[in-house]
Residue, then its C-alpha position, 0 to 999 in steps of 0.5 A: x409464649x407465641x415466641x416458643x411455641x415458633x421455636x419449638x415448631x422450628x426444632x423439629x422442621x429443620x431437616x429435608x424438605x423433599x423426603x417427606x411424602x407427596x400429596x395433593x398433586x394437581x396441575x390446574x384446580x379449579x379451586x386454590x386456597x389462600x387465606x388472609x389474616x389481620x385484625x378485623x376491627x381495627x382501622x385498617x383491618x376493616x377497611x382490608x377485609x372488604x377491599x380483599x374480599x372485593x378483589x376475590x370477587x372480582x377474580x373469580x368473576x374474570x375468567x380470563x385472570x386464572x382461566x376458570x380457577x377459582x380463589x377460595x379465601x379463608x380469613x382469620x382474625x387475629x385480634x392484635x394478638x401474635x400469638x394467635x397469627x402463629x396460631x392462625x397461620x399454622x391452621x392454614x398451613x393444614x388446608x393446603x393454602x398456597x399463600x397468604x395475605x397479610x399479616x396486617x402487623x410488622x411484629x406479628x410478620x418477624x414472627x410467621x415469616x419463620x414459619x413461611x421460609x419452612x413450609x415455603x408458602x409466600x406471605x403478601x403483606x400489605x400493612x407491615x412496613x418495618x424496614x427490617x423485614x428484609x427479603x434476605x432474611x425472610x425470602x417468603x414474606x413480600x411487602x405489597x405496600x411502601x417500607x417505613x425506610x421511604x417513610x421516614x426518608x420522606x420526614x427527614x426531607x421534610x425536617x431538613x427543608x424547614x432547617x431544624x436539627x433535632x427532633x423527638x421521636x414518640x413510637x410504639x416500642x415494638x418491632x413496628x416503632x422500634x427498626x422504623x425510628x431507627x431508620x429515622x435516626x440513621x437518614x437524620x445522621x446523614x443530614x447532620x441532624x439527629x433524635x434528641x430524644x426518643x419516647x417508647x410507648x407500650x403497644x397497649x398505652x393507656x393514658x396515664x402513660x400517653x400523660x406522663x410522656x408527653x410531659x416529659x416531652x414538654x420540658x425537651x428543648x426541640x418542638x418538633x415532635x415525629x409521631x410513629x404509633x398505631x392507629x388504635x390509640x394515636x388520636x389519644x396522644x394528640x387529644x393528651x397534647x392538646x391538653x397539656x398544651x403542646x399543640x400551641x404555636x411554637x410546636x411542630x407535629x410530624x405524624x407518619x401514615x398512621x394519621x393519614x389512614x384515620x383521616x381517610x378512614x373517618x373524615x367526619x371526626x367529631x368537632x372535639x377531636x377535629x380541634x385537637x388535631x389542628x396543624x399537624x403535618x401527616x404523609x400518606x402513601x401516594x397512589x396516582x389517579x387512574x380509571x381503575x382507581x375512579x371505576x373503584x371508588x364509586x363500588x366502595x361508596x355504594x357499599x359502604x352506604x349498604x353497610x351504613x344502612x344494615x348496621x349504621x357503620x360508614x368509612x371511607x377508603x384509605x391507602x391500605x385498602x387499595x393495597x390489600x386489594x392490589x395484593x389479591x390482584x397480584x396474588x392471582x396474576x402471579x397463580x396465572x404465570x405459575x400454572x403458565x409455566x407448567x408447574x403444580x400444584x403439590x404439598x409433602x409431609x415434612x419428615x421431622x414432623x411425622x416424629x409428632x403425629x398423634x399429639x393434640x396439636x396435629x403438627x404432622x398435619x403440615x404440608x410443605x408446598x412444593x411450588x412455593x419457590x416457584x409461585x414467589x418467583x412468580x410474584x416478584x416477577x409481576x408487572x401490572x397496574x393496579x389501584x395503587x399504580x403500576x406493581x412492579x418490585x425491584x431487586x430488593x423486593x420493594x414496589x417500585x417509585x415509593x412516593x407520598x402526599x404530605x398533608x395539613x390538617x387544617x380547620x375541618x379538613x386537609x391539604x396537600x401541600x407537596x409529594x415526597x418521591x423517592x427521586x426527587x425529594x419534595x415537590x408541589x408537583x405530583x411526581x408523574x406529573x413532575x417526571x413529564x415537566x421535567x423531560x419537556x422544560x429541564x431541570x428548572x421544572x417544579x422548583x417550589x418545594x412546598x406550598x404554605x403550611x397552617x401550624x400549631x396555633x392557626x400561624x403561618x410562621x415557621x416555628x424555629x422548632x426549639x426552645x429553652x427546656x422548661x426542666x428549671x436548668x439554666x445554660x452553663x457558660x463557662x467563663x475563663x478565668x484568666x491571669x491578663x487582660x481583663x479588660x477582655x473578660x475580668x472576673x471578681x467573685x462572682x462579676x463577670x465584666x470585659x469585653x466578650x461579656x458585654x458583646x454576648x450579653x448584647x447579642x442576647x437582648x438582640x434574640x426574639x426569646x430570652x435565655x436564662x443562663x449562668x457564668x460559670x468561671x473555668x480556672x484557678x485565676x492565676x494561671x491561663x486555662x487551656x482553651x481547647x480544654x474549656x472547649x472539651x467541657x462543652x464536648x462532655x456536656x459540663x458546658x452549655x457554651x464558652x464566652x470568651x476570648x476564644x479564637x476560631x481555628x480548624x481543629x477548635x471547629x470539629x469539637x463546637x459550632x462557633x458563632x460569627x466571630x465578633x471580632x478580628x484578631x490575627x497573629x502579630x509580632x511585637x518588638x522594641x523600637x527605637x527612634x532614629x536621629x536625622x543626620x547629616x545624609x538624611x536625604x540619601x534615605x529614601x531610596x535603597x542604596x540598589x535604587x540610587x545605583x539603577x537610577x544612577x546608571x539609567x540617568x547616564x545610559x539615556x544620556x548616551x543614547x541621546x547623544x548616539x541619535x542626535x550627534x549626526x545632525x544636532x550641533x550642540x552634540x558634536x565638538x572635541x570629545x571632552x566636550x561630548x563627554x560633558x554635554x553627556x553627562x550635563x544632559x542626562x543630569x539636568x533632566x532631573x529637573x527639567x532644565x536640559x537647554x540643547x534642542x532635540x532635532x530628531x524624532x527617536x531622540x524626542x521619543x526617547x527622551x519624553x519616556x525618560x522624563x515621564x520616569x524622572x517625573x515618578x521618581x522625583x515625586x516619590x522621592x520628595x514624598x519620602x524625604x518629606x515623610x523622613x524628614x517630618x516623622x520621627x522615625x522608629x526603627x526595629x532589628x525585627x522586621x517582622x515574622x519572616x526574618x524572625x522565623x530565620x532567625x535564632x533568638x527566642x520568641x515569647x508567646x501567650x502560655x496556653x495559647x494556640x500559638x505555640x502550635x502554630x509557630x512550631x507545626x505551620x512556621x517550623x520554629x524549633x520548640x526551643x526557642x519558643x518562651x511561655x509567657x502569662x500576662x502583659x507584665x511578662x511581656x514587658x520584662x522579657x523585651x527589655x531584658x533582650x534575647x542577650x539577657x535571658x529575655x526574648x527578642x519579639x513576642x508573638x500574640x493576637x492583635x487584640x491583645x497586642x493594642x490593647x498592651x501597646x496602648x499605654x507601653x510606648x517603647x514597642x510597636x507591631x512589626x511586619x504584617x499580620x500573618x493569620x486572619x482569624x477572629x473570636x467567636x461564641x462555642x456552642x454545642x454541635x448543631x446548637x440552635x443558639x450559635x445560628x441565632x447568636x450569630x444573626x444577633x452579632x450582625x445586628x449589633x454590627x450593622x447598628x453601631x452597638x459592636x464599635x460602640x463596645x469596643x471603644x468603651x473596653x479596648x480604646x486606649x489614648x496614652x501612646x496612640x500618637x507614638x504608635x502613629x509614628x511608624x518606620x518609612x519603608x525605604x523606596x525600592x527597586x521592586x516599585x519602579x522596575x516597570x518604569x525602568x523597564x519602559x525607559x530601557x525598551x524606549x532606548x533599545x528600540x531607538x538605538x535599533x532604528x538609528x542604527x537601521x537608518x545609518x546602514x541605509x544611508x551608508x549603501x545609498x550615499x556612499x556607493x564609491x566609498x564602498x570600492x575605495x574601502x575593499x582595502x581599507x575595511x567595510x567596518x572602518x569605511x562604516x565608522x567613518x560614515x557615521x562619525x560624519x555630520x549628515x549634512x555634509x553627507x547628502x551634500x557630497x552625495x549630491x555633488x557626486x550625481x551632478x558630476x557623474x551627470x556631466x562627465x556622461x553629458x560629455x562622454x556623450x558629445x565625444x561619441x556623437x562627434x566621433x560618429x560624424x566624423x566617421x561618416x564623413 
């Protein structure tokens, strides 16, 4: 009814606000109207009703707020009812009143707020919280307390630090409940958590409904329940819960504010009450200290202990009140600003509401206050301090740093046990006080988050916030029913056995709870199910989780949550493999024809070198040149084995030849290694060599049908479809390598290593080839953020950790039959790649000798060999240069020696000839 009478009203507003007639014109009265409506004996209608009318006291009696106007406040109780707040908020529209405050109930706020953008007289509600009151779409209507977006912000922060996932809302199914646990729903989503379920209460629940849906409730998997009602008939559902006894250890009660204002409202609950509110976690709107805030409370106390005296009623003040009270304080400097800018005060008739006068409803009595645009500028525009802290709104038109305490319920009273700010998230630290720790000590300031919490139960131990539903249904696994291997999962009527089965079923013995389950086979047994569809049922909700041998991919990760995978399993290549007769040039094997080549070459380049630096001055290095040619090659040959019996008389020759003997000792003894292994181990030998010569290759390649391999051979490795063969168990396998790629078979067969030890284990004609080109393993599926998967996947690394896991392994999957051939593996032949860096050593030893010989001899060559240089200007330098060197270096110093002892005594005697020709002259 409340809803058509708005839009009747609607109808014939629409149209020119500024056509109707101008009345009531003043620039500064001396008395303004304001009304204020909500609801007088609720919980916080009570506590509303004194704290405005304080704060009207308090501005008329401080001339210097509105400079001797006075506030005339007119209050309206609307009896939890909408549609007497229609009702009442028309008869203020009548009076001339400028502005509201209130109204106290987000649905009533929906409803008047129409009324308000028509007539433009602003709405200041200090209890509607409902998020999607927004200033868009209702411009008139101010929030003067903390929007339930913060609030429920503020839960999911609180849900996240003690790492749950799902929760349950219970709320009041209106307007105020509704947008609010939609809020929450939507921050969950962005944390990856989410409402597993959602129980709507009627505004007026009675306590057969309150029963009925807690039970409902009990029988959920999550415990960690978000209560969002009204403080009317909340303590009823906590009083229900206690008796169903869901307020046990195990479960978590999240209450919003609605709690909080009871607790503050009424501290001396009763001792029954008190008992079935133990543990529950609440918020409240945080309000810093001040000397306001201390200066108030003391005049609330004495006024409160008056009305106790008058009419034996006492209670306390909560949040709300301090925000009606802030919102008259608002009101009044926002009037101030208003006249202070020059503009007045003036109503006008609307003109489509003339077309009533005369009707029993007097909506012609309406008045549009001209100023009201001009008014709710002015309010959004304050910056002041009041009870509840500084006021001041941001560009959406909500108060600026929403924060909140968080509390505990706990014995007779509460504890604060952390603030939530809208900047930094949950602290132990108030957030002023936090903001300042942070400008002085950095980020490292007020790291805890939250102090201890008392739950549910008188325990200190978080709850792991889940449980199994108490609904009678067991877990569905499915189970694939597979052709091979059933040592990994067999299945026989209704025997689940293998492997995966024992490893999950010892995984939940390791849990701290149990966990009623059923198998469920998935597939017809004579053919491989679809992994990716098993996984698909758990998407649907047909399964509850998967065991098996399921593979953990990327693709496979985005449909379930997987556990830790318990155990290793890459993909393979398997390929025939024959064994290899020693022969005759057996010992040729163990280097590569390249590796005999380079070493062979080195051998004789170290030889030269040698002979190059020693031949000037070593006796054993000279003689015929078929004699050097031979110690040449008897040197470079017998450092193989350590035997070279010429002495080395030069220190670059020396240098040499320890680098060259300390690369022959490397090289003897890997060869003696490999032939001893050749020459020892039966070898095997395969065509394939492993994955890279197979995937550039043309024959077929088998693989387990319905695997995930095929997609990767064909999207990751590029092998053409064609050449891929679906193959369905073990025995398949076996057929098609014999047969050969020439006869219809396939020439290696690609699958997990797992399966592949298992099949190798008693088929001895076939062994893994290469390496193991992908890691992957096995897991557990679940369901998208199921609980279980974490715990499964802790169990998992207990098993592990204890010996259980290899203890399971081995009773399934440690065959013995061809254990010994498969330890007789191929000798990879010895390669140039492994001991190029000797080489490469060897090589550099050589060159830089060469150059310092080479260095040397030019030297020697200009230093003894000064009169060969003259003699040589026509013979050649180079000729002259090559002889030198062919020289023994003995008889060159010697000839250089004679050469100064003869220059010495031809200038002794060119010398006495001069003296004698000197005397003679003189005489």
């Amino acid at each position: 009814m409340n809803i058509a009478l708005l839009l009747l009203f609607l109808v014939f507003c629409k149209g020119s606000h500024t056509s109707g007639l101008i009345t009531n014109v003043t620039t500064r009265p001396d008395v303004l109207n304001i009304g204020s409506m909500f609801t007088f004996d609720s919980v916080i209608g009570k506590i509303a009703k004194l704290a405005i009318t304080l704060a009207v006291e308090d501005v008329n009696s401080n001339p210097n707020i509105l400079s001797g106007t006075k506030l005339s406040l007119k209050m309206r109780n609307t009896k939890s009812s909408d549609f007497l707040g229609i009702v009442e908020a028309l008869q203020f529209m009548e009076n001339d009143t400028v502005a509201i405050i209130g109204p106290q109930f987000s649905a009533t706020a929906h409803v008047i707020s129409h009324i308000a953008n028509e007539l433009q007289v602003p709405l200041l509600s200090f209890a509607a919280t409902d998020p999607t009151l927004s200033p868009v779409q209702f411009p008139f209507l101010v929030r003067t307390t903390r929007s339930d977006l913060f609030q429920m912000t503020a839960v999911v922060d609180l849900v996240v630090h003690f790492e749950w996932k799902d929760v349950i809302a219970i709320y009041v199914d209106d307007d105020f409940g509704r947008n609010a646990i939609a809020s929450l729903g939507d921050k969950l989503a962005e944390k990856r958590c989410k409402i597993s379920y959602k129980v709507p209460l009627t505004p007026t629940a009675t306590k057969d409904e309150i029963r009925k849906a807690l039970i409902s409730v009990s029988t959920m998997e999550s415990r960690i329940l978000i209560l969002h009602i009204y403080t009317s008939w909340g303590l009823q559902v906590l009083e229900e819960a206690q008796e169903q006894k869901m307020m046990d250890s195990g479960y978590v009660w999240i209450a919003t504010d609605w709690f909080s204002t009871i607790l503050d409202t009424d501290p001396s609950l009763p001792l029954v009450q008190t008992n079935n509110i133990q543990g529950v976690l609440t918020f409240r709107m945080y309000t810093p200290d001040s000397q306001l805030k201390t200066e108030f409370k003391p005049r609330w106390s004495n006024l409160t202990r008056a009305r106790k005296l008058l009419n034996n009623t006492s209670f306390g003040l909560n949040t709300y009140g301090l925000y009606a009270y802030d919102s008259v304080l608002l009101l009044a400097q926002a009037i101030e600003s208003f006249f202070a800018n020059g503009w007045n005060i003036s109503f006008s008739n609307h003109t489509n509401l003339r077309e009533l006068s005369g009707g029993k409803l007097n909506l012609d009595a309406l008045n549009i206050f001209n100023g009201g645009r001009q008014l709710l500028k002015s309010i959004l525009e304050v910056n002041t301090t009041g009870l509840t802290g500084p006021i001041k709104f941001d560009a959406d038109g909500n108060l600026l740093n929403p924060a909140f305490e968080v509390i505990n319920v706990i014995g007779t009273g509460t504890r604060t046990i952390g603030y939530w700010s809208n900047s930094s998230g949950l602290n132990v630290l108030p957030p002023e006080k936090l903001q300042m720790n942070m400008q002085t000590n950095g980020s490292s300031a007020g790291t805890q988050k939250l102090y201890s919490v008392i739950w549910p139960g008188q325990t200190t131990e978080k709850p792991r916030g889940w449980v199994f539903p108490y609904n009678g249904r067991k877990l569905r696994i499915g189970v694939p029913h597979r052709v091979s291997y059933p040592e990994f999962v067999g299945i026989k009527g209704t025997d689940f056995t293998g492997y995966c089965i024992e490893v999950f079923q010892a995984a939940l013995n390791e849990l701290p709870y149990g966990v009623p389950y059923k198998y469920v086979p998935f597939g017809d047994g004579t053919q491989n199910p679809e992994n990716n569809d098993l996984l698909h049922r758990i998407q649907i909700g047909e399964f509850d989780a998967v065991v098996g041998d399921i593979t953990i991919t990327t693709n496979r990760t985005k449909m379930v949550d997987f556990t830790q995978p318990y155990i290793e399993s890459g993909l393979v290549v398997v390929a025939p493999i024959r064994k290899m007769n020693s022969s005759a040039w057996a010992f040729l094997r163990p280097f590569t024809p390249m590796m005999w080549g380079v070493t062979g070459v080195f051998f004789l380049v170290v030889g030269a070198v040698v002979w190059i630096l020693e031949r000037r001055t070593n006796e054993d290095f000279r003689g015929p040149p078929r004699r050097q040619f031979v110690t040449i090659i008897w040197f470079s040959f017998s450092t193989l084995f350590f035997s070279q019996k010429e002495k080395m008389g030069s220190t670059l020759g020396r240098f040499v030849l320890i680098i060259w003997l300390f690369v022959v000792l490397i090289l003897n003894s890997s060869y003696t290694a490999s032939l001893t292994s050749i020459l020892t181990v039966e070898q095997l030998s395969s065509p394939v060599k492993g994955i890279e010569s197979l995937a550039i290759g043309s024959d077929p390649i088998g693989f387990l049908k319905n695997s995930f391999s095929e997609a990767y051979l064909t999207d990751e490795l590029n092998i053409h479809h064609s050449r891929l063969v679906p193959l369905n168990s073990p025995e398949d396998y076996e057929k098609a390598l014999k047969k050969g790629p020439s006869a219809g078979g396939v020439a290696a067969v690609i699958d997990e290593r797992a399966y592949m030890e298992l099949f190798l284990s008693s088929r001895c004609g076939y062994s893994i080839v290469g390496q193991e080109f992908t890691k992957m393993g096995w897991g557990f599926a679940f369901s998208r953020d199921s609980p279980l998967a974490i715990d499964m996947s802790t169990a998992i690394l207990k098993l592990s950790e204890n010996g259980n896991l290899q203890k399971i392994h081995d009773k399934w999957l440690m065959k013995s039959a061809c254990s010994a051939e498969g330890s007789k593996q191929a000798v990879d032949r010895l390669q140039l790649k492994s001991f190029w860096g000797l080489f490469l050593l060897s090589g550099i030893a050589c060159f830089l000798a060469l150059l310092l010989h080479v260095l040397r001899m030019v030297r020697q060559y200009y230093r003894h060999a000064d009169s060969d240089i003259e003699s040589s200007q026509s013979t050649g330098r180079l000729k002259s240069f090559v002889s030198f060197v062919n020289q023994r270096e003995q008889e060159v110093k010697s000839r250089s020696k004679r050469r100064r002892t003869d220059n010495k005594a031809s200038n002794k005697i060119a010398h006495d000839q001069e003296c004698s020709s000197d005397g003679l002259d003189e005489s």
